[in-house]
MDTraj code that builds the backbone (N, CA, C; nanometers):
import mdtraj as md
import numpy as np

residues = "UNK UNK UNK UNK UNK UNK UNK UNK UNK UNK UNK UNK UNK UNK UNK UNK UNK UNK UNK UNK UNK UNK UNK UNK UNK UNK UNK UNK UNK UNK UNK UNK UNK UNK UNK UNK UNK UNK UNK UNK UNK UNK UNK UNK UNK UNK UNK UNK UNK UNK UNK UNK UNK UNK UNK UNK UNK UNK UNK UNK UNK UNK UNK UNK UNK UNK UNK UNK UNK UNK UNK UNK UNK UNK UNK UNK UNK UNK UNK UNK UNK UNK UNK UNK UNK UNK UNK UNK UNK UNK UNK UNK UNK UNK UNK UNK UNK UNK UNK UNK UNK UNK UNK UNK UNK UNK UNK UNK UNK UNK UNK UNK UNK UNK UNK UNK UNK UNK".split()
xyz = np.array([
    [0.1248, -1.0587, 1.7082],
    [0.0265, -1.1557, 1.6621],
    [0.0033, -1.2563, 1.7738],
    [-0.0759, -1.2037, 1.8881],
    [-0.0535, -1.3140, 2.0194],
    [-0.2086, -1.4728, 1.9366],
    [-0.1153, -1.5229, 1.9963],
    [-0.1614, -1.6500, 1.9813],
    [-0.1873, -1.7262, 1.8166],
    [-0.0714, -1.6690, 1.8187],
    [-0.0051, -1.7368, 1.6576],
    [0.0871, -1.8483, 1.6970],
    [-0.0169, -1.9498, 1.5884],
    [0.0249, -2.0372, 1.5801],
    [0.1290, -2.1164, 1.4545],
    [0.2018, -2.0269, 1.4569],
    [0.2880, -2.0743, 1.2863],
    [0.3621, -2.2012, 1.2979],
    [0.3935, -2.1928, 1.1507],
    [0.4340, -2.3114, 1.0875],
    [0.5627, -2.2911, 1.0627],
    [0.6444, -2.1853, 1.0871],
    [0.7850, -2.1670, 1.0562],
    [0.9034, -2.2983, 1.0761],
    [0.9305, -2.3376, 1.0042],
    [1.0221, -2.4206, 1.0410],
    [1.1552, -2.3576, 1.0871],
    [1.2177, -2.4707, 1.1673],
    [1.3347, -2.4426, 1.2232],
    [1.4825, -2.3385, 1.1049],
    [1.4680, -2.4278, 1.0107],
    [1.5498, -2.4363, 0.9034],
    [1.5892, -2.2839, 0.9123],
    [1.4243, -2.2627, 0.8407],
    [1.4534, -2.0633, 0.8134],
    [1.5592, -2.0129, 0.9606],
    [1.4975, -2.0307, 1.0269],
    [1.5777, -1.8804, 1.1379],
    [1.6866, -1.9764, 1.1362],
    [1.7511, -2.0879, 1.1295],
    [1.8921, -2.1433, 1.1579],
    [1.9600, -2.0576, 1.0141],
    [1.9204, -2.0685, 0.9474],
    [1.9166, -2.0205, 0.7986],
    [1.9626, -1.8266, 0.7926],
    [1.8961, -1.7917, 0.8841],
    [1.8719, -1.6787, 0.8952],
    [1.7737, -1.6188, 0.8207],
    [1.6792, -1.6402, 0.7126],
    [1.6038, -1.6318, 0.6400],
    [1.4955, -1.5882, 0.7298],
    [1.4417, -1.6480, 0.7602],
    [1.2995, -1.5760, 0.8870],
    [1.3326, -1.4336, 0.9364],
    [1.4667, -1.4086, 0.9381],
    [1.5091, -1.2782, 1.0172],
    [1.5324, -1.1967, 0.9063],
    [1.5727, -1.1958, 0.8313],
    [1.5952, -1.1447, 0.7098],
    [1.4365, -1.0647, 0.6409],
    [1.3364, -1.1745, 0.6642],
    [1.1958, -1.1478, 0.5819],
    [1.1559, -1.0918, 0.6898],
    [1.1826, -1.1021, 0.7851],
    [1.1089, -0.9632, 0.9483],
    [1.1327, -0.8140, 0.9213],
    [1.2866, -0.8642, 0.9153],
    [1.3619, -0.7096, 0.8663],
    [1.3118, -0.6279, 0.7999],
    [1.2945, -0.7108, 0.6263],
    [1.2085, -0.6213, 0.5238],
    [1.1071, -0.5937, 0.5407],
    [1.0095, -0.6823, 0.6061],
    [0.8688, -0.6446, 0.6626],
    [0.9049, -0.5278, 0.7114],
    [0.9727, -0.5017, 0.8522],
    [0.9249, -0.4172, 0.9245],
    [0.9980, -0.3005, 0.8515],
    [1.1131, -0.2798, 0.7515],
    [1.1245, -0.1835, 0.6928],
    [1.0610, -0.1321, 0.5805],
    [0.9841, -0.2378, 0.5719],
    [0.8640, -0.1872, 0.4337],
    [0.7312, -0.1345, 0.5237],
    [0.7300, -0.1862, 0.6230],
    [0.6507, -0.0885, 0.7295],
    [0.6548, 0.0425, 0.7426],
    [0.7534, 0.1151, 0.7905],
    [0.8479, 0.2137, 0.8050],
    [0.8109, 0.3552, 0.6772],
    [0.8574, 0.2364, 0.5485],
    [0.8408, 0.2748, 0.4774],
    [0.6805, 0.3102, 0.3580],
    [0.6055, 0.2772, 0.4048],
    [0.4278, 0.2385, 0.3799],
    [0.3954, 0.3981, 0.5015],
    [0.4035, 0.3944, 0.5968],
    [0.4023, 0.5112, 0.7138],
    [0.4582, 0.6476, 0.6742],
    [0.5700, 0.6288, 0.6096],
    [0.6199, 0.7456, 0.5175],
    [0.5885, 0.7789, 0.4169],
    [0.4991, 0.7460, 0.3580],
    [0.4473, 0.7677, 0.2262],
    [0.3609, 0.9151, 0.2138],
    [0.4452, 0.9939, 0.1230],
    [0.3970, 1.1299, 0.1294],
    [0.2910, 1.1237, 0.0712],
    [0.2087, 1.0256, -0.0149],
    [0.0755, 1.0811, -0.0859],
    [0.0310, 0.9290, -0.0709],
    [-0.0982, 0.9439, -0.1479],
    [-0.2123, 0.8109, -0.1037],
    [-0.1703, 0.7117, -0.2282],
    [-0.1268, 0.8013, -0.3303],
    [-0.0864, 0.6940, -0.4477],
    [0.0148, 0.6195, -0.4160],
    [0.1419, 0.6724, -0.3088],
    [0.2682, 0.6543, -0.2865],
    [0.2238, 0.5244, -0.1692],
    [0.1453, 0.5269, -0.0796],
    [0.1076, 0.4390, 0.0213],
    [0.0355, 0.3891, -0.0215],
    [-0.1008, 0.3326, -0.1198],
    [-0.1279, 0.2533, -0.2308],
    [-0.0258, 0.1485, -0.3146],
    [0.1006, 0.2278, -0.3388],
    [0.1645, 0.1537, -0.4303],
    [0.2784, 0.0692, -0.3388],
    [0.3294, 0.1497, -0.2157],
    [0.4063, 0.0625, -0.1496],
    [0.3413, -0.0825, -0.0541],
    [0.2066, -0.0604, -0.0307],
    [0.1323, -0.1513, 0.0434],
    [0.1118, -0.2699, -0.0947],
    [0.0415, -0.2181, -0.2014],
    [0.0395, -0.3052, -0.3221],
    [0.2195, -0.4234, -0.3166],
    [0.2828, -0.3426, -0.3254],
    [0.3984, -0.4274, -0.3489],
    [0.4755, -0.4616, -0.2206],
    [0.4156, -0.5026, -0.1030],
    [0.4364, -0.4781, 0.0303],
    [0.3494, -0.6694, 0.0164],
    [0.2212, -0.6603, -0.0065],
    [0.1241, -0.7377, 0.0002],
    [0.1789, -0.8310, -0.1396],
    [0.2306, -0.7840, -0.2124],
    [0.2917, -0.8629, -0.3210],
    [0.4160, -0.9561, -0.3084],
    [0.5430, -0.9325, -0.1934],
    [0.6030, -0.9841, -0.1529],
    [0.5759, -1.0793, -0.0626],
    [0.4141, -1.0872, -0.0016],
    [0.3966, -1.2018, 0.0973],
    [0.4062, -1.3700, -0.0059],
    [0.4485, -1.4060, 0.0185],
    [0.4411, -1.5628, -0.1006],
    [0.3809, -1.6529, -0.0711],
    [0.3177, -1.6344, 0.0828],
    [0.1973, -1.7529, 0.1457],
    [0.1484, -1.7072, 0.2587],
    [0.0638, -1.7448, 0.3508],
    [0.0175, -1.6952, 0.4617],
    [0.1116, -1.7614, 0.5374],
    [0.1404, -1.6291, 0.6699],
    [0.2321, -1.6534, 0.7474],
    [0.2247, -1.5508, 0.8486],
    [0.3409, -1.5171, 0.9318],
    [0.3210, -1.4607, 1.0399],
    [0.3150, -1.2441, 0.9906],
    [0.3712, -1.2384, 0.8967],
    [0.4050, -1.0987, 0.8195],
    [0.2406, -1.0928, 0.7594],
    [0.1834, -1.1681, 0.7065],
    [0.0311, -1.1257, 0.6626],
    [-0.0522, -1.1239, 0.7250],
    [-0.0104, -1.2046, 0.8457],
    [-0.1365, -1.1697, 0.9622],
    [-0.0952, -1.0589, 1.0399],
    [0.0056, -0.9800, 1.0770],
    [0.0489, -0.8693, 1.1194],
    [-0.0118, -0.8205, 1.0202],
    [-0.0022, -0.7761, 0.9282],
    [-0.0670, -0.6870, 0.8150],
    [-0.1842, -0.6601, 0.7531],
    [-0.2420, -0.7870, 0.7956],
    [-0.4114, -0.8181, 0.7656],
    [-0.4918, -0.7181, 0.9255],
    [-0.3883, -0.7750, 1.0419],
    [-0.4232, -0.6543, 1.2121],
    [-0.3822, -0.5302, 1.2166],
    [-0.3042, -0.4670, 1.1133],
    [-0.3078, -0.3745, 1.0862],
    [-0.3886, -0.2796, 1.0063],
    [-0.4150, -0.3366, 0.8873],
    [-0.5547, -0.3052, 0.8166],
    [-0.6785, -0.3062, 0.8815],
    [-0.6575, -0.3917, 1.0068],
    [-0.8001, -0.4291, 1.0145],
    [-0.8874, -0.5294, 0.9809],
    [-0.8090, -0.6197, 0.8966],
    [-0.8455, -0.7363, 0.8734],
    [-0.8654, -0.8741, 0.9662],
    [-0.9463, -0.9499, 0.9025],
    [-0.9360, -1.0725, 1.0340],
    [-0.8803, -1.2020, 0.8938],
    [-0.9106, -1.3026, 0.9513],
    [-0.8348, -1.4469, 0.8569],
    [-0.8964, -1.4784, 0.7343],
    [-1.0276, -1.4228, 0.7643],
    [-1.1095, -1.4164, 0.6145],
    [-1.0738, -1.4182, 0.5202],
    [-0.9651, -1.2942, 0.4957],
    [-0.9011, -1.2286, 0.4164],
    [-0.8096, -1.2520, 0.3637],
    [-0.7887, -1.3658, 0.2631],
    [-0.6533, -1.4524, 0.2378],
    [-0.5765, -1.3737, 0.1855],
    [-0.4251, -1.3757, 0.1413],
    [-0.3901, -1.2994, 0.0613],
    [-0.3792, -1.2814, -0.0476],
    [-0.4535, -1.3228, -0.1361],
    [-0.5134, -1.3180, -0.2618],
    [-0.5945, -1.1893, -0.3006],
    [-0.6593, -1.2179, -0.1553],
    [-0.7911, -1.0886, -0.1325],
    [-0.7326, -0.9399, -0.1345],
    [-0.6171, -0.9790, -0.0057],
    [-0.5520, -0.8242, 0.0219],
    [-0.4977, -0.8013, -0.0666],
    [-0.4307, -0.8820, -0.1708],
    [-0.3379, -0.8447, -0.2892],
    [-0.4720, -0.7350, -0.3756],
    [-0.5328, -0.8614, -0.4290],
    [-0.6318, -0.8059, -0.5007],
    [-0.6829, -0.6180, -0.4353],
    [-0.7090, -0.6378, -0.3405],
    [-0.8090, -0.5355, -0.2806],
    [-0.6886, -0.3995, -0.3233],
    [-0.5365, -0.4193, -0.2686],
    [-0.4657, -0.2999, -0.2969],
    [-0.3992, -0.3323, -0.4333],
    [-0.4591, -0.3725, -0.5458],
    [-0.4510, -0.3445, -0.6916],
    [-0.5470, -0.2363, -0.7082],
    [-0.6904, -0.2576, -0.6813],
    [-0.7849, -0.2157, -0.7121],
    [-0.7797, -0.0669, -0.6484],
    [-0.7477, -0.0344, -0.5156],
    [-0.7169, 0.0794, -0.4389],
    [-0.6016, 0.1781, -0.4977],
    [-0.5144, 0.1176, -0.6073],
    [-0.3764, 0.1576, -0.6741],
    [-0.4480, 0.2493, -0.7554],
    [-0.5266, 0.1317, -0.8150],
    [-0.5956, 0.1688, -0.9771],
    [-0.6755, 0.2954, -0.8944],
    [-0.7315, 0.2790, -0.8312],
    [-0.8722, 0.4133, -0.8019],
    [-0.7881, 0.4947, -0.7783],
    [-0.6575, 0.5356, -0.6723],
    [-0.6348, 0.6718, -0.6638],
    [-0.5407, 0.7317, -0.8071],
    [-0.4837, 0.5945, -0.8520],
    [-0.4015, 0.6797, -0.9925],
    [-0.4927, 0.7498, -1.0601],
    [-0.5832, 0.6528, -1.0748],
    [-0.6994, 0.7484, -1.2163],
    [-0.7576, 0.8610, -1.1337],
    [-0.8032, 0.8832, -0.9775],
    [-0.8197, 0.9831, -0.9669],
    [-0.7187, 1.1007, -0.9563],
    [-0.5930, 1.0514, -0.9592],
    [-0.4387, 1.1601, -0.9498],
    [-0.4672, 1.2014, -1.1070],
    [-0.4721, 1.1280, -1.1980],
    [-0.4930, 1.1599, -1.3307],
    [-0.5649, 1.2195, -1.3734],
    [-0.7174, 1.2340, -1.3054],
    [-0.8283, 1.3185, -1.2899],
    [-0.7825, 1.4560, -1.2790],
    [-0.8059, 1.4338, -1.1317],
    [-0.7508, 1.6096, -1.0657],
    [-0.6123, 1.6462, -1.1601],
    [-0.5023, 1.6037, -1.1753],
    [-0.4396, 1.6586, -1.2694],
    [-0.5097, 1.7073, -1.3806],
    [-0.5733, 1.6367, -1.4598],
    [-0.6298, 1.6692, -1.6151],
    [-0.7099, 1.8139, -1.6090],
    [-0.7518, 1.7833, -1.5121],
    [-0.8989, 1.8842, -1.4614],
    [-0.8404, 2.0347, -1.3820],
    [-0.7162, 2.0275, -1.3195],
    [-0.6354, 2.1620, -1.3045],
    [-0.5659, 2.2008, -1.3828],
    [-0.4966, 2.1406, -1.4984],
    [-0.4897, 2.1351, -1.6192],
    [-0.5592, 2.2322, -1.7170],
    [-0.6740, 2.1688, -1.7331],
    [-0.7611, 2.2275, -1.7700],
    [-0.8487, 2.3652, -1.7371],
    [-0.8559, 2.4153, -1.5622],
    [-0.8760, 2.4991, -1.5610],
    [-0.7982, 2.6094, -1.5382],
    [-0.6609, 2.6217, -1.5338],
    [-0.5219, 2.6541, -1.6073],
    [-0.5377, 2.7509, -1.7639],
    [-0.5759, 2.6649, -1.7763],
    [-0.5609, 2.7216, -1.9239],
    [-0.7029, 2.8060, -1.9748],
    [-0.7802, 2.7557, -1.9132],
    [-0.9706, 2.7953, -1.9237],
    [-0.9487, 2.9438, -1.8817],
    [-0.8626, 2.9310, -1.7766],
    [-0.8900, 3.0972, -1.6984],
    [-0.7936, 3.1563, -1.7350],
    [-0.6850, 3.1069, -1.7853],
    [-0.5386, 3.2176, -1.8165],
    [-0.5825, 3.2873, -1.9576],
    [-0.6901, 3.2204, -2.0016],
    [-0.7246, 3.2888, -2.1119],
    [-0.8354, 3.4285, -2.1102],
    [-0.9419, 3.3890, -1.9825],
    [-0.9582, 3.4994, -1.9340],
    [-0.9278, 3.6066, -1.8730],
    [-0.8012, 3.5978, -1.8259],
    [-0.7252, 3.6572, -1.7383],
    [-0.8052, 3.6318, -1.5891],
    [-0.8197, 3.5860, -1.5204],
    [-0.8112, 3.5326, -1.3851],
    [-0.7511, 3.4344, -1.4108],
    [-0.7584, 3.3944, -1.2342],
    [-0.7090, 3.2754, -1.1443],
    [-0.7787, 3.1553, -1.1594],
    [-0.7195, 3.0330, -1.1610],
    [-0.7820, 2.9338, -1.1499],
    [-0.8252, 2.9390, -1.0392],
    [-0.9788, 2.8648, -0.9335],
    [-0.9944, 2.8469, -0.8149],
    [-0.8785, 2.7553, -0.7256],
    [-0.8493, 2.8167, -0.5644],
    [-0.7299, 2.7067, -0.5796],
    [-0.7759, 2.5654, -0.5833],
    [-0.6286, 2.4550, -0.5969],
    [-0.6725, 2.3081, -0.5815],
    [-0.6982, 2.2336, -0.4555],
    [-0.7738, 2.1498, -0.4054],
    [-0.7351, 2.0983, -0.2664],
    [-0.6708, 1.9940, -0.2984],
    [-0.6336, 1.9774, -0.3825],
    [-0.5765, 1.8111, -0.3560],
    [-0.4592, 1.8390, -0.2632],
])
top = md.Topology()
chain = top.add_chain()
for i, resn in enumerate(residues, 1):
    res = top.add_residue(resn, chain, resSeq=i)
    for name in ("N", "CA", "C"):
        top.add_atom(name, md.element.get_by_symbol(name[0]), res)
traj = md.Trajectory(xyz[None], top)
């Protein structure tokens, strides 16, 4: 974050606390990158962006990672990956329902369902 100008007080890192909330950042990083599906990296960024508790040096890393600029308070980003949660569950719920469904449509004809791409 060059030319960040934070507000960290001394306290935290004497504290060890500042180092502590880096840590989890960057292992909830780690862990957001590993995310085998879009619902799974949806839901860890959701609760990634949920642990920020004010603007600071971890949300502006995360806002330059997205792609974001300062605009974007974290209210916004919270908000924005609720809404991104909600769209791919209901579409996981979709495509499930709907292979589901043609499962059973065609086993009754005796063929194959077409395959799935998901």
């Amino acid at each position: 974050a060059e030319g960040y100008q934070g507000t960290s007080d001394l306290c935290s890192f004497v504290g060890g606390r500042a180092v502590r909330n880096r840590r989890r950042f960057l292992l909830d990083l780690i862990r957001l990158r590993e995310a085998s599906s879009a619902l799974q990296f949806a839901s860890r960024l959701h609760a990634l962006v949920g642990s920020l508790a004010h603007p600071c040096l971890r949300l502006r890393l995360l806002q330059s990672v997205l792609g974001l600029d300062a605009r974007f308070a974290r209210d916004i980003v919270y908000g924005v990956t609720c809404l991104a949660y909600d769209a791919i569950e209901a579409d996981t719920r979709v495509s499930a329902a709907a292979r589901s469904w043609a499962e059973r449509e065609f086993s009754h004809k005796g063929a194959r369902p077409p395959p799935s791409h998901a």
